[in-house]
C-alpha positions as CSV (number, residue, x, y, z in Angstrom):
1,X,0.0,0.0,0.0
2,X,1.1,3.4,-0.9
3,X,1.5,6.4,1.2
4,X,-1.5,8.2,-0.2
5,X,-3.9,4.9,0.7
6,X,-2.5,4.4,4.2
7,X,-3.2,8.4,4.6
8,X,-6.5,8.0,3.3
9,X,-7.1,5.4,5.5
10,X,-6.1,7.1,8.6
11,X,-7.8,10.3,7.7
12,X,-11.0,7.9,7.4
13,X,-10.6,6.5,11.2
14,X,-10.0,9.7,12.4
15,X,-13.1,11.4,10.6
16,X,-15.3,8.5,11.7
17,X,-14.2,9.0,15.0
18,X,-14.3,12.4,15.3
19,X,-18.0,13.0,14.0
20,X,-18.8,10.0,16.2
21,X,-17.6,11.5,19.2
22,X,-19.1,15.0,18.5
23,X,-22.8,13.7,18.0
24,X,-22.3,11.8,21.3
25,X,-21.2,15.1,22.7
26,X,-23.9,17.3,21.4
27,X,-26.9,14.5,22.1
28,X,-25.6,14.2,25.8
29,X,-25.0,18.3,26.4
30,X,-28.4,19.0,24.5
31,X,-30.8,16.8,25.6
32,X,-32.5,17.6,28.6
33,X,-32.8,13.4,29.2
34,X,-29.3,13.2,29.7
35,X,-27.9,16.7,31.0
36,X,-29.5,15.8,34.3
37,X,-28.5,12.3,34.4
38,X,-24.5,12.7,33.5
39,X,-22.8,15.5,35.9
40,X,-19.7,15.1,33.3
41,X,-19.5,13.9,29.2
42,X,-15.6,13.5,28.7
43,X,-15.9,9.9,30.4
44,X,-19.5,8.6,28.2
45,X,-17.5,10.8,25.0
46,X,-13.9,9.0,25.9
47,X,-16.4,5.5,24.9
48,X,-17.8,7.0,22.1
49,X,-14.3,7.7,20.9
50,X,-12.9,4.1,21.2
51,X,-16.2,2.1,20.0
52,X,-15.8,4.6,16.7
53,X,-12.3,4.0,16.5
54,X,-12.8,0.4,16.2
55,X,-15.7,0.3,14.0
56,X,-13.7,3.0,11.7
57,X,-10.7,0.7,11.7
58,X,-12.8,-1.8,10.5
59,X,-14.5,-0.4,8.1
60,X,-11.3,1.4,6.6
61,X,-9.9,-2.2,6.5
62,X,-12.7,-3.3,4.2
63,X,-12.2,-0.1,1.9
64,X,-7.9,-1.2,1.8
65,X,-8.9,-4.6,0.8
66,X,-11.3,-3.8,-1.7
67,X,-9.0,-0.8,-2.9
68,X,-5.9,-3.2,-3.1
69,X,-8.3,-6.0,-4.7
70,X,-9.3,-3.5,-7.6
71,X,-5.5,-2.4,-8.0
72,X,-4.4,-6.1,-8.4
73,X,-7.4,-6.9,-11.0
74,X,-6.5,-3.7,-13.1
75,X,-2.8,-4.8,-12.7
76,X,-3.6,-8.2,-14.0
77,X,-5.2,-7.2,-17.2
78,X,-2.6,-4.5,-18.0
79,X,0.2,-7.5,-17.9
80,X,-2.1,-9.5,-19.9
81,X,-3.5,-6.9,-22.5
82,X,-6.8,-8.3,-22.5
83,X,-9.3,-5.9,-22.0
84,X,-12.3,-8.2,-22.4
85,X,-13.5,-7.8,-18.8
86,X,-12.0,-4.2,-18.6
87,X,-15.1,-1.2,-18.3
88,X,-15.4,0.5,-21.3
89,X,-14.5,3.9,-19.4
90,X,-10.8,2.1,-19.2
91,X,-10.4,-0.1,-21.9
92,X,-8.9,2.5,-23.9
93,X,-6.2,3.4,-21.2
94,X,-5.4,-0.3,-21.1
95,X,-4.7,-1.1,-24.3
96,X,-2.7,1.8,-25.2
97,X,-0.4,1.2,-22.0
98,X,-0.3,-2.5,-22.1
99,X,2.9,-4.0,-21.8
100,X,3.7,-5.8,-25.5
């Protein structure tokens, strides 16, 4: 994996958590259910930061698999120079950078 994707990927985790942990904020600062019940919301918002962390850091695994899976394919048929299962959109670019 290349720089950009692992960058990619970690700007994904972070975003994921970030916007996680800011609705939990707002939802338990806002809402009259909870401001009552919860005298402080760093320790429910320190949870909401490491449940989204780990469902971010799975999710962003799924997208590097299936990022590095579409890489691989496209590698395959460039080596190959078939572009009979290649998307019209890219056939073009495959054929004309095919190595002969």
């Amino acid at each position: 994996m290349c720089i950009r994707d692992s960058l990619f990927i970690i700007i994904g985790k972070l975003f994921i958590c970030t916007l996680t942990v800011l609705c939990g904020y707002m939802i338990i600062t806002r809402s009259e259910t909870f401001k009552t019940k919860i005298t402080s919301p760093i320790g429910p918002s320190i949870c909401f930061a490491i449940v989204a962390y780990v469902i971010g850091a799975i999710y962003m695994a799924v997208y590097g698999v299936a990022s590095e899976a579409i890489l691989q394919c496209y590698l395959v048929e460039e080596e190959h120079g078939s572009v009979e299962k290649c998307p019209e959109e890219m056939r073009d670019f495959v054929e004309n950078n095919a190595k002969k």
